[in-house]
N, C-alpha and C positions, 0 to 999 in steps of 0.2 A: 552545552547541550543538555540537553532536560530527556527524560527516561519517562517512557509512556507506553502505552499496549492497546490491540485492537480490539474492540470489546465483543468481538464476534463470537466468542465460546460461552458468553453470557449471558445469550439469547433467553427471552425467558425470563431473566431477573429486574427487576424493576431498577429504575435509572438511579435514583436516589440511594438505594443500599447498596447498588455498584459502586456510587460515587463516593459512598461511605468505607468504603472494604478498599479503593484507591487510595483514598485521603490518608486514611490509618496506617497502609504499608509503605507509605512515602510514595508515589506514582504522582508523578508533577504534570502528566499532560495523558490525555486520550484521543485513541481515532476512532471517531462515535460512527458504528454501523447507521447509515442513513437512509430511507425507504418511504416514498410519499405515503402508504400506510402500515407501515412494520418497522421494526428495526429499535436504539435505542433512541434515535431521534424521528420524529414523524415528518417530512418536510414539509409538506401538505399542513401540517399545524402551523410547525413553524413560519408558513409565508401568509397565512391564514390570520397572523396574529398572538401566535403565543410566543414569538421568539423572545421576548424581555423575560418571561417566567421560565424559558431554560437556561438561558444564558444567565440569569441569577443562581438557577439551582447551581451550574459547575461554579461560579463564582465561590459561593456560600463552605464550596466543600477543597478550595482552595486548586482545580484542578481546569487547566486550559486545554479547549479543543483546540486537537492540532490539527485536524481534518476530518470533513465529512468522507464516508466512505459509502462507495455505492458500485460495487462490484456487479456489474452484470453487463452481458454482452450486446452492445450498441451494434456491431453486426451481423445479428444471428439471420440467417436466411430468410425467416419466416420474417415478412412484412410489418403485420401486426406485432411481433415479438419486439423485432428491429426498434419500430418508432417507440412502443410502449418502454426499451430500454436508453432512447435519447433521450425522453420525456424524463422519464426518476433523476437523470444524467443532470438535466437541466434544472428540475425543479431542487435538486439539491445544491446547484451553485447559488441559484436566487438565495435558498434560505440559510447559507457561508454568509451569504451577503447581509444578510438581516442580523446574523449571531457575529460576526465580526471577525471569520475565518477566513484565512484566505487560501487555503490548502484545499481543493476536491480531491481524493484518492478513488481512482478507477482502475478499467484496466483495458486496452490495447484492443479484446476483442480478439475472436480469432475468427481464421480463413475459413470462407465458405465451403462447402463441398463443391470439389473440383477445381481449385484455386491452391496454390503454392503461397506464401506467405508473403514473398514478396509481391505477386500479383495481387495479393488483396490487402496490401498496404498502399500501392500506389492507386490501385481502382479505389475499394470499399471505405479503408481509413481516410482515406484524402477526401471524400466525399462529405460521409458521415459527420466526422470529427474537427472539419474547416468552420462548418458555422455554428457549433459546441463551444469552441475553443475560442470563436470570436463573440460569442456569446458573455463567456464566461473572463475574457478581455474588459468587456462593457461594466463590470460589474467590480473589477480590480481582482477577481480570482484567479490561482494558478489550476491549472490541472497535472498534476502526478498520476502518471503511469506506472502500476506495478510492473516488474519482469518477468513474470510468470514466462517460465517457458511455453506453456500451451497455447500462449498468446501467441499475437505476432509478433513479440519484444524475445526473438530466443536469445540471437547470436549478435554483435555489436555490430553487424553489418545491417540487421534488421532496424538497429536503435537509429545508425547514423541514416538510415531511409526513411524515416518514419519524420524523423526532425528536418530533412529534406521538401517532402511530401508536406508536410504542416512548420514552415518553420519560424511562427510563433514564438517569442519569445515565455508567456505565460502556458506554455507546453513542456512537461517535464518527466524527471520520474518522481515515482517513489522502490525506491533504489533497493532493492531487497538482493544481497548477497548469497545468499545461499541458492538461488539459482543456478546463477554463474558458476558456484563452487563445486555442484555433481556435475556439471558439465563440460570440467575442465579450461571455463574462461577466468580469462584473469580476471579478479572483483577489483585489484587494486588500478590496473590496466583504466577502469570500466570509470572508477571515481576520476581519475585526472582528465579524460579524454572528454567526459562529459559533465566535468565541472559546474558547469554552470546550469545543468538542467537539474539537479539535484536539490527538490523541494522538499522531501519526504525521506527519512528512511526507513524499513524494515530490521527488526533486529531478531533476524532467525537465522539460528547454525542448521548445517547440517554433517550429519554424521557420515562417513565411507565405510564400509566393510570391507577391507581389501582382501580377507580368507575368502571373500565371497564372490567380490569380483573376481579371483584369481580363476574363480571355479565356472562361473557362467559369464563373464564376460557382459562390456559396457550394453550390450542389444538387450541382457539377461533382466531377471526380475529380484528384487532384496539386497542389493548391494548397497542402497543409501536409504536415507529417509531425516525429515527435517527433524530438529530438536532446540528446545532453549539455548540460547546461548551461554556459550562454556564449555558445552556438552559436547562439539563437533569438530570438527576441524579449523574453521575460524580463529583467524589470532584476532580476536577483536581490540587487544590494544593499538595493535599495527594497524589496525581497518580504521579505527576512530582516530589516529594520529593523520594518516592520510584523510578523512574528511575534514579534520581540523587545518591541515596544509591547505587545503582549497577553498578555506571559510567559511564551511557548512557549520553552523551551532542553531541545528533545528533539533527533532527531536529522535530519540529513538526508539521506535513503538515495537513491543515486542510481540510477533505473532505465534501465538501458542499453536502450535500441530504437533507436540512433542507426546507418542502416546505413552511414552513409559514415566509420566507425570502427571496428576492429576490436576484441573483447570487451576488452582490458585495455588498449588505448588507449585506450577512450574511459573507462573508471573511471579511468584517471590525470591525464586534461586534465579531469573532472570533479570531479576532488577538487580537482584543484590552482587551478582559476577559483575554487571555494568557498571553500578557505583562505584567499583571501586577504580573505573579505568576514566570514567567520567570529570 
């Protein structure tokens, strides 16, 4: 497994002294925020013609993209929204294709108003995301799905409908355990049962307050909140022994939301818990 982080708290810094502040803390892979005009990759450049001169820069700095990331909502109500987030969705697989990745990192999308999750998995996602995903087939790309709860991806009944409704084999996750963890499902349950859709992982703990929950209860507000990992309740030895039992050795990117860390301390006490389980 190779130890990597999502560059999204770096918005703002230029790609090249990111790639240099990687290289130097030892970070073997990146999920490059992707946005046909924003982000740390442009896709819109990249399909344009500039894909050899990025795909040389991470070269240069020793450090491989592990996926484009391009988090935004493919089913938001509004029409214009809608298609303008299928379009980023697509134009970032074309340009995996061009850089030599085969990882998309998105997310699920969520229910429209007035729709339950599973109604707008089998309506909205099955619509939406059938000729995404055969799109991005065409092209040798997988697409990973974060679990974000807020999405459609809450509960493993939500997971096993989703892969129903689309069941694609270059349809996946990107596996982020700390969801599952405040919400009381099993993560290790999550990895064997869906084996084989597990293109991507997320390496975020999160922490419980249980003086807290005792006090306001699971409906309540401050009893969890994400953190680096180490920090949380995660055994991440046990977690990474179990995706090594099912022959995951991709990467694991660490997502910084840890407020009680500042942006490159918390990627360096989160690399550095990893190596040593890695």
């Amino acid at each position: 497994m190779q130890i990597g982080f999502l560059t999204a708290p770096f918005h703002g810094s230029p790609l090249d002294e990111l790639l240099l502040w990687a290289q130097e803390e030892g970070f073997e892979a990146a999920e490059v925020v992707a946005h046909p005009e924003a982000g740390h990759i442009h896709t819109s450049k990249v399909v344009a013609g500039e894909a050899e001169e990025v795909a040389k820069l991470f070269r240069n700095h020793g450090i491989r993209i592990s996926s484009l990331a391009t988090y935004q909502n493919a089913l938001d109500p509004d029409p214009q929204a809608r298609k303008q987030a299928s379009d980023a969705l697509r134009l970032s697989i074309d340009a995996a294709k061009m850089l030599g990745v085969d990882v998309v990192c998105t997310i699920a999308g969520m229910a429209p108003p007035g729709k339950d999750k599973m109604a707008a998995i089998e309506q909205d996602f099955a619509e939406v995301f059938t000729p995404i995903v055969d799109h991005a087939a065409k092209k040798g790309v997988r697409i990973a799905l974060e679990n974000w709860y807020a999405t459609l991806l809450q509960g493993l009944d939500h997971w096993d409908r989703v892969f129903q409704v689309v069941p694609h084999p270059n349809l996946g996750l990107n596996f982020d355990p700390s969801h599952l963890y405040w919400m009381q499902v099993d993560h290790i349950e999550a990895v064997h049962r869906f084996a084989n859709r597990i293109f991507h992982v997320h390496a975020k703990d999160c922490l419980v307050s249980q003086h807290v929950l005792r006090q306001v209860g699971v409906l309540g507000r401050g009893w969890w909140r994400y953190c680096i990992p180490g920090y949380g309740g995660i055994h991440w030895g046990e977690f990474i022994a179990h995706l090594r039992s099912v022959k995951y050795d991709g990467v694991l990117s660490i997502e910084h939301e840890d407020s009680a860390f500042g942006r490159e301390e918390g990627f360096k006490k989160g690399r550095r818990h990893l190596a040593q389980l890695v």
